[in-house]
SEVEX-216090 format. One line per field, with one value per atom (N, C-alpha, C): residue number from 1; residue in one letter; atom name; x, y, z. Coordinates in pm, whole numbers, plus 50000, padded with zeros to 5 digits. Layout:
% SEVEX-216090
seq: NUM  ...
type: a  ...
atom: CA  ...
xx: X  ...
yy: Y  ...
zz: Z  ...
END
This chain:
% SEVEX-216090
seq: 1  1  1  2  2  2  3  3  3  4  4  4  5  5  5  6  6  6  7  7  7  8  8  8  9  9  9  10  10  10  11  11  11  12  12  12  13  13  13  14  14  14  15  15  15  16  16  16  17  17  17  18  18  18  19  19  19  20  20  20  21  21  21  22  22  22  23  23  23  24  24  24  25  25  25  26  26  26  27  27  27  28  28  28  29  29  29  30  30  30  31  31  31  32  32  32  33  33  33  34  34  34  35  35  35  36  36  36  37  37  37  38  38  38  39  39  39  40  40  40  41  41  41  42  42  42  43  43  43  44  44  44  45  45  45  46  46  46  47  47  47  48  48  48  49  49  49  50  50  50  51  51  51  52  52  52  53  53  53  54  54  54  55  55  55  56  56  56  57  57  57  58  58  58  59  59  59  60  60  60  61  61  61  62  62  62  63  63  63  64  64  64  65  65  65  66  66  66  67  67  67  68  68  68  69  69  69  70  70  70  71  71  71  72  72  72  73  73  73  74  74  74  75  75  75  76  76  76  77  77  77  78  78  78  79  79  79  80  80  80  81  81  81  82  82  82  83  83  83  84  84  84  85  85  85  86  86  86  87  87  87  88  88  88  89  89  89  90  90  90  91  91  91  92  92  92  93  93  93  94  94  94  95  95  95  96  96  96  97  97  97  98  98  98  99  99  99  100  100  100  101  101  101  102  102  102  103  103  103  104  104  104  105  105  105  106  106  106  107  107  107  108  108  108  109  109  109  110  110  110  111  111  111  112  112  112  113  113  113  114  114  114  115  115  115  116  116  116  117  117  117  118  118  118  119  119  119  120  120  120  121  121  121  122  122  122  123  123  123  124  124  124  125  125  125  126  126  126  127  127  127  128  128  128  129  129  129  130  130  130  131  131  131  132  132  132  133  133  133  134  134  134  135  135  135  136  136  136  137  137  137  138  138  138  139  139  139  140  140  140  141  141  141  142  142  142  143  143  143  144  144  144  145  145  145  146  146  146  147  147  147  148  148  148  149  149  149  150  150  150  151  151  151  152  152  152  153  153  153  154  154  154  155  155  155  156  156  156  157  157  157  158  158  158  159  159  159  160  160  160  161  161  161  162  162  162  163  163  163  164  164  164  165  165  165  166  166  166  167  167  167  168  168  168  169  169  169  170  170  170  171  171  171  172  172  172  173  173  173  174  174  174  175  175  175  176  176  176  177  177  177  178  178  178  179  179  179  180  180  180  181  181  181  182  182  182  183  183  183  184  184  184  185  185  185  186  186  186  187  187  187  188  188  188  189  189  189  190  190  190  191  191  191  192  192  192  193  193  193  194  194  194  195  195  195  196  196  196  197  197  197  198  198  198  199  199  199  200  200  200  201  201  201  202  202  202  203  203  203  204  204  204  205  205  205  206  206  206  207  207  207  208  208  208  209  209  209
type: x  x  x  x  x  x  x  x  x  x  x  x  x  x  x  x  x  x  x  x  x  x  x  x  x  x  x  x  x  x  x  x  x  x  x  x  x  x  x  x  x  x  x  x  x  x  x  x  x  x  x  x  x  x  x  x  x  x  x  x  x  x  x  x  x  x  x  x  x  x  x  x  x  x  x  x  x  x  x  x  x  x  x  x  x  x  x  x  x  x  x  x  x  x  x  x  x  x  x  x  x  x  x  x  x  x  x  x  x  x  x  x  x  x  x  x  x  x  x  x  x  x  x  x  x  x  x  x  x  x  x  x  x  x  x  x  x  x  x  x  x  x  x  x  x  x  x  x  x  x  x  x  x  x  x  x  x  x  x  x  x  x  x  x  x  x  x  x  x  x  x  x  x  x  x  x  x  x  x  x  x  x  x  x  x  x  x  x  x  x  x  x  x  x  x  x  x  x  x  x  x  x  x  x  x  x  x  x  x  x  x  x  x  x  x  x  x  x  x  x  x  x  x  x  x  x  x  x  x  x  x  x  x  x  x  x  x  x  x  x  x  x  x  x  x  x  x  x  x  x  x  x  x  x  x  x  x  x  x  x  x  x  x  x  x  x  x  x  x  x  x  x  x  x  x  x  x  x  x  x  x  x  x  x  x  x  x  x  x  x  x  x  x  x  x  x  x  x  x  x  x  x  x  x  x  x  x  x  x  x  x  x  x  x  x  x  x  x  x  x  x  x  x  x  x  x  x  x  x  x  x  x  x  x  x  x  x  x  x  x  x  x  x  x  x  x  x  x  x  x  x  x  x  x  x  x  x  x  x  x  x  x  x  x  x  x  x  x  x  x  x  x  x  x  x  x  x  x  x  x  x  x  x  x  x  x  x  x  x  x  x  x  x  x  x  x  x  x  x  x  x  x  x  x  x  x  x  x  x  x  x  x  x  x  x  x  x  x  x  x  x  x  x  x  x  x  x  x  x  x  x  x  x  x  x  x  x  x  x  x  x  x  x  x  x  x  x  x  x  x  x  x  x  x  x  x  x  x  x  x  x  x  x  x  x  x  x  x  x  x  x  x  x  x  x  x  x  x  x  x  x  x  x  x  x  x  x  x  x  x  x  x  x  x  x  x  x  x  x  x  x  x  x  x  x  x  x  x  x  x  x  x  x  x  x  x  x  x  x  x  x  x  x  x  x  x  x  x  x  x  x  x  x  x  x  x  x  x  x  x  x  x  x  x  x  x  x  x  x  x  x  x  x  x  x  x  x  x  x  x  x  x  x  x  x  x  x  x  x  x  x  x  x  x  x  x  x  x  x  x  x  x  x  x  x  x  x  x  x  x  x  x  x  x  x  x  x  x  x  x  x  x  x  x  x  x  x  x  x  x  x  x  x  x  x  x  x  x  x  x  x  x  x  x  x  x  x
atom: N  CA  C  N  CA  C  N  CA  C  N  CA  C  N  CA  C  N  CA  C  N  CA  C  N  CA  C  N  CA  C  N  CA  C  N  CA  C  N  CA  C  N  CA  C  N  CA  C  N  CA  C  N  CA  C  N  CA  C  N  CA  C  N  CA  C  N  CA  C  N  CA  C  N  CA  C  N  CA  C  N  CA  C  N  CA  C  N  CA  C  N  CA  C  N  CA  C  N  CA  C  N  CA  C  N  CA  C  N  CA  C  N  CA  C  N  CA  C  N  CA  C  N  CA  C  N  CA  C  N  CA  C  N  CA  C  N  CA  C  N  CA  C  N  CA  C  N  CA  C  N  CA  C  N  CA  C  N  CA  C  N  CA  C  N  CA  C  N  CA  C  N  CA  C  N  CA  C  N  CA  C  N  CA  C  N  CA  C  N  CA  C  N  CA  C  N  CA  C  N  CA  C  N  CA  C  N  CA  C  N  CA  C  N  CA  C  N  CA  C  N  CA  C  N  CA  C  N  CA  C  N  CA  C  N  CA  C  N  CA  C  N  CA  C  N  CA  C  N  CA  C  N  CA  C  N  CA  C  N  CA  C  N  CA  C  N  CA  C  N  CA  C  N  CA  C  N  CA  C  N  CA  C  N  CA  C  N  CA  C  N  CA  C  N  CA  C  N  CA  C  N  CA  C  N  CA  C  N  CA  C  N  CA  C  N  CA  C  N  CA  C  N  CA  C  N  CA  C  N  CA  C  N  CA  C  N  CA  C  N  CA  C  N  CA  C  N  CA  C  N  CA  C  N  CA  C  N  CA  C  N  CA  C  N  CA  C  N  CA  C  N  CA  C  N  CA  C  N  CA  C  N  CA  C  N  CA  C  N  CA  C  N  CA  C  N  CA  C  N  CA  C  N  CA  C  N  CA  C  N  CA  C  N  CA  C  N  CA  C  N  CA  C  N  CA  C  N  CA  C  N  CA  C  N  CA  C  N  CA  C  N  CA  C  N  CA  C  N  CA  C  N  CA  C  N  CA  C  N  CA  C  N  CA  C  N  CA  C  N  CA  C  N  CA  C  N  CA  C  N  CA  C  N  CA  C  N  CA  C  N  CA  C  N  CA  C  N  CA  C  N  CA  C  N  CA  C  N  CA  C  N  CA  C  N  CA  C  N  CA  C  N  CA  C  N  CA  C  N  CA  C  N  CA  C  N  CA  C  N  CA  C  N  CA  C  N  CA  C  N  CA  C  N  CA  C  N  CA  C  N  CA  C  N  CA  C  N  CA  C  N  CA  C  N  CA  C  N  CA  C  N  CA  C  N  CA  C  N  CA  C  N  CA  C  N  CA  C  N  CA  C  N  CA  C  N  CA  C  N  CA  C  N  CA  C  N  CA  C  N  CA  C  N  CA  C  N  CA  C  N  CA  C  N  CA  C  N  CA  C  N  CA  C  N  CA  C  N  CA  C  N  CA  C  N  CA  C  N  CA  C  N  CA  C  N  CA  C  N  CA  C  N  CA  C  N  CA  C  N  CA  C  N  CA  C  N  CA  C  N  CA  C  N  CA  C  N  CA  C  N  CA  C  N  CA  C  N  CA  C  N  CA  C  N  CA  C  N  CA  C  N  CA  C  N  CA  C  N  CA  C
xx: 28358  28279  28134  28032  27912  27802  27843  27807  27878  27891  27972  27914  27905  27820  27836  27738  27766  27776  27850  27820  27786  27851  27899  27804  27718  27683  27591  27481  27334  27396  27516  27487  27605  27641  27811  27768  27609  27631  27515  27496  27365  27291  27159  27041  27031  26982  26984  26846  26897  26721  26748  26840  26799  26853  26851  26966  26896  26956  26864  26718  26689  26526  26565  26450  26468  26376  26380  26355  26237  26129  26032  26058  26020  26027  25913  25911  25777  25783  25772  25800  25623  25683  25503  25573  25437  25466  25493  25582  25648  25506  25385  25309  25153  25044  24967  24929  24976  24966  25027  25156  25212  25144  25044  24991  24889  24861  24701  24787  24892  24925  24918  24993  25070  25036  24901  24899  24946  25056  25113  25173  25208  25227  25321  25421  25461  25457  25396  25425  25460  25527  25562  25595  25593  25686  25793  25837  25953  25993  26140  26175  26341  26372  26502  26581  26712  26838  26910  26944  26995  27109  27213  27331  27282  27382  27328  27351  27390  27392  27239  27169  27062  27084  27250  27262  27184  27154  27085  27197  27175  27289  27234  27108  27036  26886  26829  26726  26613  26498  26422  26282  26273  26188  26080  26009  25897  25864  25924  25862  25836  25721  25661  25685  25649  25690  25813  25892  26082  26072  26149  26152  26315  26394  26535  26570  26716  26733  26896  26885  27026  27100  27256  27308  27444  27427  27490  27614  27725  27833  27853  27938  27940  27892  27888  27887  27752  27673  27583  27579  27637  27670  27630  27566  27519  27649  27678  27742  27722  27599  27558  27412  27358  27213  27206  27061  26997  26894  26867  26682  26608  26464  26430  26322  26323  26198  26099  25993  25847  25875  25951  25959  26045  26100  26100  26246  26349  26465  26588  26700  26748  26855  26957  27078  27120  27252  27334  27436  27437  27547  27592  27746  27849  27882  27906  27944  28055  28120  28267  28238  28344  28341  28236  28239  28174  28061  27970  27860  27838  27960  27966  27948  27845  27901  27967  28014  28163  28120  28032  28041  27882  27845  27719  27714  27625  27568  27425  27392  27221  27171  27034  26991  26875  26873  26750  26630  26498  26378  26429  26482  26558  26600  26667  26775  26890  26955  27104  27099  27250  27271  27414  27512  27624  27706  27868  27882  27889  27886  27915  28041  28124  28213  28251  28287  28232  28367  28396  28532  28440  28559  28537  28476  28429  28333  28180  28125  28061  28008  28109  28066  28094  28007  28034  28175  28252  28431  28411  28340  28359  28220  28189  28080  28111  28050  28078  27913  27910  27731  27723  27636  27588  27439  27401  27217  27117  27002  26933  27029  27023  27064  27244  27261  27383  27560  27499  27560  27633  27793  27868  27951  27978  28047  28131  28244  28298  28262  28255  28277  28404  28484  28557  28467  28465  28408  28517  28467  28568  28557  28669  28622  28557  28555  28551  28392  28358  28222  28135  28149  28096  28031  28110  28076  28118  28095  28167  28292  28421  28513  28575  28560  28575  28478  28454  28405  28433  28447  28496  28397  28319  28226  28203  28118  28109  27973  27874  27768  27695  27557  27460  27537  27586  27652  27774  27889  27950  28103  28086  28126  28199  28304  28367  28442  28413  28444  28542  28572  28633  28585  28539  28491  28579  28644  28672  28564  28540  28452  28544  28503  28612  28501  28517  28514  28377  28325  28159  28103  28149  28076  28019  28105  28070  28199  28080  28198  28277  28427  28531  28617  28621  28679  28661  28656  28584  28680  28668  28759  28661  28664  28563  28612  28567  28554  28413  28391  28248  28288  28117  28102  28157  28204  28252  28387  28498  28612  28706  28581  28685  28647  28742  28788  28784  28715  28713  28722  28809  28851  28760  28708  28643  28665  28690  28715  28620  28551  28472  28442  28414  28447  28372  28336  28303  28128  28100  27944  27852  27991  27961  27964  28006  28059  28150  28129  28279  28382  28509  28606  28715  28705  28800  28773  28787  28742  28845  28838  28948  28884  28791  28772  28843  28867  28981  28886  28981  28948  29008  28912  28997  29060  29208  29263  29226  29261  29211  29329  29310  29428  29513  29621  29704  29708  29712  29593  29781  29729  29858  29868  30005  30012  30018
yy: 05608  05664  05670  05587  05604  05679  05811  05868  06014  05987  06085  06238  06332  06449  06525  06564  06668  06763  06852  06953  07078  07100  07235  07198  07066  07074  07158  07175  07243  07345  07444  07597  07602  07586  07596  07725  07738  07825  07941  08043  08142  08081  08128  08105  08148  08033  08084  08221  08259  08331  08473  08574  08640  08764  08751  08835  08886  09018  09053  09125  09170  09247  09390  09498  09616  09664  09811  09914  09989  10015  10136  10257  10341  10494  10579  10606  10686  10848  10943  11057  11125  11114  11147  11232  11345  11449  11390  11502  11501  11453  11549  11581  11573  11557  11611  11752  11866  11982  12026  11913  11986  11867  11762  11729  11785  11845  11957  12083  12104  12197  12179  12033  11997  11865  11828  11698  11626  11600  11537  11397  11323  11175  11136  11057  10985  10863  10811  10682  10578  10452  10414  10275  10182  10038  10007  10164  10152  10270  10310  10424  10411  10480  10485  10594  10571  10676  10652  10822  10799  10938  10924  11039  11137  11253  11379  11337  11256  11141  11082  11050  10939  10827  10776  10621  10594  10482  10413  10377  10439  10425  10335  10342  10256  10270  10143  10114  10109  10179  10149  10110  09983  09879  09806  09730  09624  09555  09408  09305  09187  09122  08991  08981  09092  09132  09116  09207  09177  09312  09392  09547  09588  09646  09641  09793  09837  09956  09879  09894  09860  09982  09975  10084  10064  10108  10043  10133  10093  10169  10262  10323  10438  10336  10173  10096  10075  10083  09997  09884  09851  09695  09729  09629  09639  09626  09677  09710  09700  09744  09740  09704  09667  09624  09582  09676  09643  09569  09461  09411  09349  09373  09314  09235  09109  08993  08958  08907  08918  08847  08727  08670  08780  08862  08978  08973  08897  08895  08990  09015  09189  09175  09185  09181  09296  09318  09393  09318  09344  09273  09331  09272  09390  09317  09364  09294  09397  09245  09304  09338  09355  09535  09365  09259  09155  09117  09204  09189  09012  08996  08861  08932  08835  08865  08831  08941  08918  08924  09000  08991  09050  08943  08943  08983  09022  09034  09071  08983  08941  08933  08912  08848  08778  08652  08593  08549  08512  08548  08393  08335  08244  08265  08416  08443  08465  08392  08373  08502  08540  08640  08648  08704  08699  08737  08701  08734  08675  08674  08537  08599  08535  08627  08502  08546  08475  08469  08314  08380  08412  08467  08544  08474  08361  08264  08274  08341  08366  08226  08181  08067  08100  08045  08051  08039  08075  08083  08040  08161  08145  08220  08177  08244  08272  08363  08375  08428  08325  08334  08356  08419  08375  08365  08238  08256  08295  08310  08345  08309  08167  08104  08174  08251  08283  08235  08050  08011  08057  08060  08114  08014  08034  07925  07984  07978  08007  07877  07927  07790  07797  07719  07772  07653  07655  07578  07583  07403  07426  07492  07517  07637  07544  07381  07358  07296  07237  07213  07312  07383  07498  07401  07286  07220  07246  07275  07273  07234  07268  07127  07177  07273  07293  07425  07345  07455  07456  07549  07589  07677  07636  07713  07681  07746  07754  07755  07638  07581  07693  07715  07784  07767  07698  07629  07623  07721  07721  07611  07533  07442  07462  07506  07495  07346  07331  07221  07293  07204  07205  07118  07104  06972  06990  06834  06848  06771  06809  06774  06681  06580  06556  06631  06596  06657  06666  06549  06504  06560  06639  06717  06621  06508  06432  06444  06466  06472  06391  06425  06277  06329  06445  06469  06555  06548  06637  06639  06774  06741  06887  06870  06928  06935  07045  07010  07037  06970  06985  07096  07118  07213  07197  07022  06996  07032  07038  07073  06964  06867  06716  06745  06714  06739  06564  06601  06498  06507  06363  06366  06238  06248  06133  06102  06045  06017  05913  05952  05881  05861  05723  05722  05760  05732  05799  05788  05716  05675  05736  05844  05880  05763  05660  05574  05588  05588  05613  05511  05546  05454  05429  05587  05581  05711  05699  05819  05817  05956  05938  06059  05983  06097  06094  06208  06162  06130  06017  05897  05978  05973  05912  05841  05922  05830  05716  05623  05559  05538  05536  05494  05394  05381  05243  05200  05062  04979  04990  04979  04997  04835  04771  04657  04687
zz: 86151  86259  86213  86255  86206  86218  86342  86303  86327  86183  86150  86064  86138  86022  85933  85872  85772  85775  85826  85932  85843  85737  85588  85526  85497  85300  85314  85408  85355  85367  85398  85417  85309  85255  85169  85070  85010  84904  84923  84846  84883  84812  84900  84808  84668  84566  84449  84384  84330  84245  84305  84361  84404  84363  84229  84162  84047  83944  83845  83867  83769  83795  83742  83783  83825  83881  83931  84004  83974  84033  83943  84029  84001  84030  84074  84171  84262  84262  84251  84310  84428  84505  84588  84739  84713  84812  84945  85011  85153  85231  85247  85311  85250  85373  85286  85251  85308  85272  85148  85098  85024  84860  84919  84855  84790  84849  84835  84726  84772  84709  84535  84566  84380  84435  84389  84344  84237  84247  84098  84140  84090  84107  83948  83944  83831  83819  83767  83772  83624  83623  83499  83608  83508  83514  83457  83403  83349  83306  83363  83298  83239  83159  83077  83145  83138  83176  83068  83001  82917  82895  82857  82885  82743  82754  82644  82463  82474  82347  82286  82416  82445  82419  82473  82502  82641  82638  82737  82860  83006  83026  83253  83178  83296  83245  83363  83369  83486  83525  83661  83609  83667  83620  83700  83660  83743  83648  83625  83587  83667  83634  83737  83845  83918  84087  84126  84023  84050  84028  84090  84082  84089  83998  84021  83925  83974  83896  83806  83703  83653  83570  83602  83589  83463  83352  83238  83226  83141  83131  83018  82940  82805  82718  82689  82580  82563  82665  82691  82789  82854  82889  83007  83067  83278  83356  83438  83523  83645  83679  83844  83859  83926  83967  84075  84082  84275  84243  84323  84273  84428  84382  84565  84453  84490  84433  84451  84378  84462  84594  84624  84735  84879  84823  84922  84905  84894  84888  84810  84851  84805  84749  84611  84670  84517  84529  84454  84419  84273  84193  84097  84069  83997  83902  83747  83646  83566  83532  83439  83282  83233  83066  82999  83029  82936  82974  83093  83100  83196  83224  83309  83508  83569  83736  83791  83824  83940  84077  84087  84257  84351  84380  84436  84604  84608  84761  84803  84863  84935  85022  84998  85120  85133  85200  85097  85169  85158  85199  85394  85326  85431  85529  85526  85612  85635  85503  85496  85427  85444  85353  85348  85224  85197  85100  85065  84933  84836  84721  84628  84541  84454  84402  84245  84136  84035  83943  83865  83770  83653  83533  83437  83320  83397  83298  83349  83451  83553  83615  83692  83773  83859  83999  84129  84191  84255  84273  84419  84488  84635  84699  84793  84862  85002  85073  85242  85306  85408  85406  85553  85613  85776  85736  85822  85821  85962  85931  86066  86201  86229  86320  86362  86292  86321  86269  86237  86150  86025  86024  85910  85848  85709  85651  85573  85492  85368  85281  85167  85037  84942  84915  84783  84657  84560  84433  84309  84229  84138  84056  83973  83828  83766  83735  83589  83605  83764  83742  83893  83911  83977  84102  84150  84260  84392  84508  84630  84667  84701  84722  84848  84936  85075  85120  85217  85311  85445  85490  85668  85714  85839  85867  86020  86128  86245  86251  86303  86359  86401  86457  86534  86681  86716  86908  86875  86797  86819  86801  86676  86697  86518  86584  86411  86314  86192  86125  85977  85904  85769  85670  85608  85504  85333  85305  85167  85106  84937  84891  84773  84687  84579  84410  84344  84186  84144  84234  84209  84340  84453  84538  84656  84643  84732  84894  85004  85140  85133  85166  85160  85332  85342  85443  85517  85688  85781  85888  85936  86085  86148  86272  86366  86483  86573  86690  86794  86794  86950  87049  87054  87172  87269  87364  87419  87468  87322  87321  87256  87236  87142  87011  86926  86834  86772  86625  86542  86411  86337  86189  86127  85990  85997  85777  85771  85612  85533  85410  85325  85247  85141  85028  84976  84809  84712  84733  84801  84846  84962  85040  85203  85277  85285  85390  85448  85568  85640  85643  85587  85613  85720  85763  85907  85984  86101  86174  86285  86337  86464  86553  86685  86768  86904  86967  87068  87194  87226  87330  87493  87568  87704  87722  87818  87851  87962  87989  88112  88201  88310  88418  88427  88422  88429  88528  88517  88687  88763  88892  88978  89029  88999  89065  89249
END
């Protein structure tokens, strides 16, 4: 089928970069009356949390216009983090006793926003995204090269598809259906050429002798 689309690849994964950083810390009066009262102000680009030990047990921060708070466990190790980026983008992410991420969620200066969820090697596993346009997709990815190899997702108009990917992340298989209500399968080799497609045909009338 020649022309046959891509309907999944550009949306399959979240925006990258939007993860990590920390947080700085403000304290500033309600009011101005109660400014007048106690003018006091704190300020730092960095402050320490630390339990009755004085382990370090978080962090609220500002480096290179990345501002994020990270929240560490009894060992030391990060655990939780919020960060918003100079490009404006937000997300929260959760990490396992090995300091690896497990499980992201964002939102990115783009639009899209979603979850990402990670194996215990921290590679991408699976993502679930909607963007501006309304557009939603799932991804699953392989473990061994953190490539795409299906995604199922539903168009801006409504028009849901499935795509397989093979090892090298290349489309091999699509099935769809149009806004219309026809429904199409379309298969391709290792190059994106299409080798066979099947969209459903009208029937036509059988001529009457």
């Amino acid at each position: 089928m020649k022309d046959r689309r891509h309907w999944l690849y550009a949306s399959l994964a979240l925006a990258g970069g939007i993860f990590g950083g920390a947080l700085s810390g403000h304290v500033f009066p309600r009011d101005a009356e109660a400014s007048a009262r106690a003018a006091r102000e704190l300020k730092a680009q960095k402050f320490l949390l630390v339990d009755s030990g004085g382990n370090q047990r978080g962090v609220f921060e500002v480096a290179d216009g990345t501002s994020a708070v990270t929240l560490d466990d009894q060992s030391g190790r990060p655990r939780g983090q919020f960060r918003v980026g100079p490009d404006g983008g937000g997300a929260v992410a959760f990490y396992d006793q090995n300091g690896v991420k497990r499980v992201a969620l964002g939102e990115s200066p783009t639009g899209r926003n979603g979850v990402a969820m990670y194996g215990n090697k921290g590679r991408q596993m699976a993502s679930l995204t909607v963007a501006d346009d309304n557009s939603s997709s799932v991804t699953l990815y392989d473990p061994d090269t953190g490539r795409a190899r299906l995604g199922l997702g539903v168009t801006a108009t409504g028009e849901p598809a499935l795509v397989l990917f093979d090892e090298n992340g290349h489309d091999r298989a699509e099935m769809h259906v149009h806004a219309d209500g026809k429904p199409g399968l379309a298969l391709a080799d290792e190059n994106g050429k299409s080798i066979a497609g099947l969209p459903m045909q009208e029937l036509q009338p059988i001529p009457q002798e």
